[in-house]
N, C-alpha and C positions, 0 to 999 in steps of 0.2 A: 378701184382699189379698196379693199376689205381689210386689210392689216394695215393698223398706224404705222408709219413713220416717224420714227423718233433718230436724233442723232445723239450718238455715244450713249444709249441705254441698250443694255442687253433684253434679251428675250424677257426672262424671267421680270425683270422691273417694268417691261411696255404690255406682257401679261398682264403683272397684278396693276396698273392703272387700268388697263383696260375692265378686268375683273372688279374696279369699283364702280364702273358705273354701270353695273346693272342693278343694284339695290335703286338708283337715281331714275332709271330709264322704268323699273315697278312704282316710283315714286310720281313720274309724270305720267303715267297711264292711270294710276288712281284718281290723280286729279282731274283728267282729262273726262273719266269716266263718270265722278260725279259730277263735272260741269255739265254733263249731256246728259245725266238723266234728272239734277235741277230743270236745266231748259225744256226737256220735254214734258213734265208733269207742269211746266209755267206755262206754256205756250198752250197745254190745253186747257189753263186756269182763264185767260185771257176771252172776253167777249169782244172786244176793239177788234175789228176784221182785218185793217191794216195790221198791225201788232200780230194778231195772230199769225196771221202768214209769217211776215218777218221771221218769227221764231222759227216755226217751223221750216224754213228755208236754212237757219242758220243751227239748227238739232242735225238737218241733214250733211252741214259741214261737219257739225261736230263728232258725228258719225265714223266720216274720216279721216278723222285728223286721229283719233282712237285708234283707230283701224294701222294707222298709218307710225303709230311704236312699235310694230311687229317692223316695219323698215328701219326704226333706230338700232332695233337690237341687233339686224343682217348689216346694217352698216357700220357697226360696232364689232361685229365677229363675234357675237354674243347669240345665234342662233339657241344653240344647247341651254342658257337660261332664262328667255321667251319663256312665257306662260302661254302657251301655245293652246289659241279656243276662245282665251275673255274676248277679244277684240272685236266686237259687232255681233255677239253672241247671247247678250242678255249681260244684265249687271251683277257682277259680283257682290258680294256683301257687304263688304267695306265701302266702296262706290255708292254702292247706296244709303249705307247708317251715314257715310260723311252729307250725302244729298240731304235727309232728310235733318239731319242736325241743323246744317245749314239754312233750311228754311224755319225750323223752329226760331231759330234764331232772330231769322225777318221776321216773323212774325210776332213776336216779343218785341222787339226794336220798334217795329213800325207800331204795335199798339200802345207804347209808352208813350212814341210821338207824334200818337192823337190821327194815325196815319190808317184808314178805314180800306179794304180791299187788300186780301189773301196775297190776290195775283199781283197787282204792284208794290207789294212789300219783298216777293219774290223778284221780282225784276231786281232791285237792291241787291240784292246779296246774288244776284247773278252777275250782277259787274264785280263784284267780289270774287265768285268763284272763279270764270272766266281770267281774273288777273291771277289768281295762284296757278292756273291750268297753263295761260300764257308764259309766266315763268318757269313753268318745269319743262317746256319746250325751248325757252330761251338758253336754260341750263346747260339741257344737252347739246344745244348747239355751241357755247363754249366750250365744254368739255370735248365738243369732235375738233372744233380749232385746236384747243390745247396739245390732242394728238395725234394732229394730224393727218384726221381722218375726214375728206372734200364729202362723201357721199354724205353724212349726217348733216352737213348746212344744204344737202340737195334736197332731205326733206324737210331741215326745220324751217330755214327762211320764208318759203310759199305759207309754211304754216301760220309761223309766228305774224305773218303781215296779215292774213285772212284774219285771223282772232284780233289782232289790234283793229280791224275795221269791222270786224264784228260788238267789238268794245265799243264805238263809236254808236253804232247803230241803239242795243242794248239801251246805251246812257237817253239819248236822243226820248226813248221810249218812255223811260223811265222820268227821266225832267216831261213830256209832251203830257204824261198822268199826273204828274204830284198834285196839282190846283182840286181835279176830280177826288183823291183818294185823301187830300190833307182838308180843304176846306171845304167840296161838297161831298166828303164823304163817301165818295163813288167807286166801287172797283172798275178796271179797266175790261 
């Protein structure tokens, strides 16, 4: 099913809902997009071999999951306002000024507190970006409940749980460096 379902709304009112959330569905593809090209400029910061991998195991989810708002918008009925081409294509502009602010930001943060290594200050603010990326996928899965529309929880759910266990991992990394990067000084 590709058209919501709504009761006692005409055409015109289950339209224009549905025509707001594609500003929302550009909104969680940005996000999604800077969380993956954060991860991938970290994960090749990273010397810890285990760590490395990891990321990149989880750059290749994020990949995906990117990839995989070109399905919010066909589940939405929102084909025609797709940005059809960003999605596993190279980073757009915005995706990336937001990536690298982001890590300026770790890196400001972590040298105030006293916190030595590029790459595990990055890890920081990738449990940061990761939860804003998570909630634009969360979004739009209320917003398909709200109308009605099954297919959009068919790809947010799988996603929204892979990135909550991707958050796990991330954190894990991130606490497993601090003692190296806070008291001996060490990048990961």
């Amino acid at each position: 099913m590709n058209r919501a379902l709504m009761v006692e709304l005409d055409d015109a009112t289950t339209t224009a809902y549905v025509d707001r959330v594609a500003p929302w569905l550009g909104t969680t593809r940005t996000l999604q997009s800077a969380y993956r090209k954060m991860l991938e400029d970290t994960a090749n910061e990273v010397g810890e071999p285990h760590i490395h991998a990891w990321l990149h195991e989880i750059a290749d989810a994020a990949g995906r999951h990117e990839a995989a708002v070109d399905d919010l918008y066909r589940a939405f009925g929102l084909e025609s306002k797709a940005r059809p081409g960003t999605a596993g294509s190279g980073t757009p502009l915005v995706p990336a000024m937001l990536a690298t602010a982001r890590e300026l930001v770790g890196d400001a943060q972590g040298l105030v507190a006293g916190a030595r290594g590029r790459a595990w200050r990055h890890l920081r603010m990738l449990l940061l970006s990761n939860l804003d990326a998570i909630s634009g996928f969360a979004v739009a899965e209320q917003l398909g409940l709200t109308l009605g529309c099954p297919a959009v929880v068919d790809v947010t759910f799988p996603i929204v749980a892979e990135k909550s266990r991707h958050q796990l991992l991330i954190r894990e990394c991130y606490l497993e460096m601090a003692s190296n990067a806070i008291l001996y000084r060490r990048d990961v």
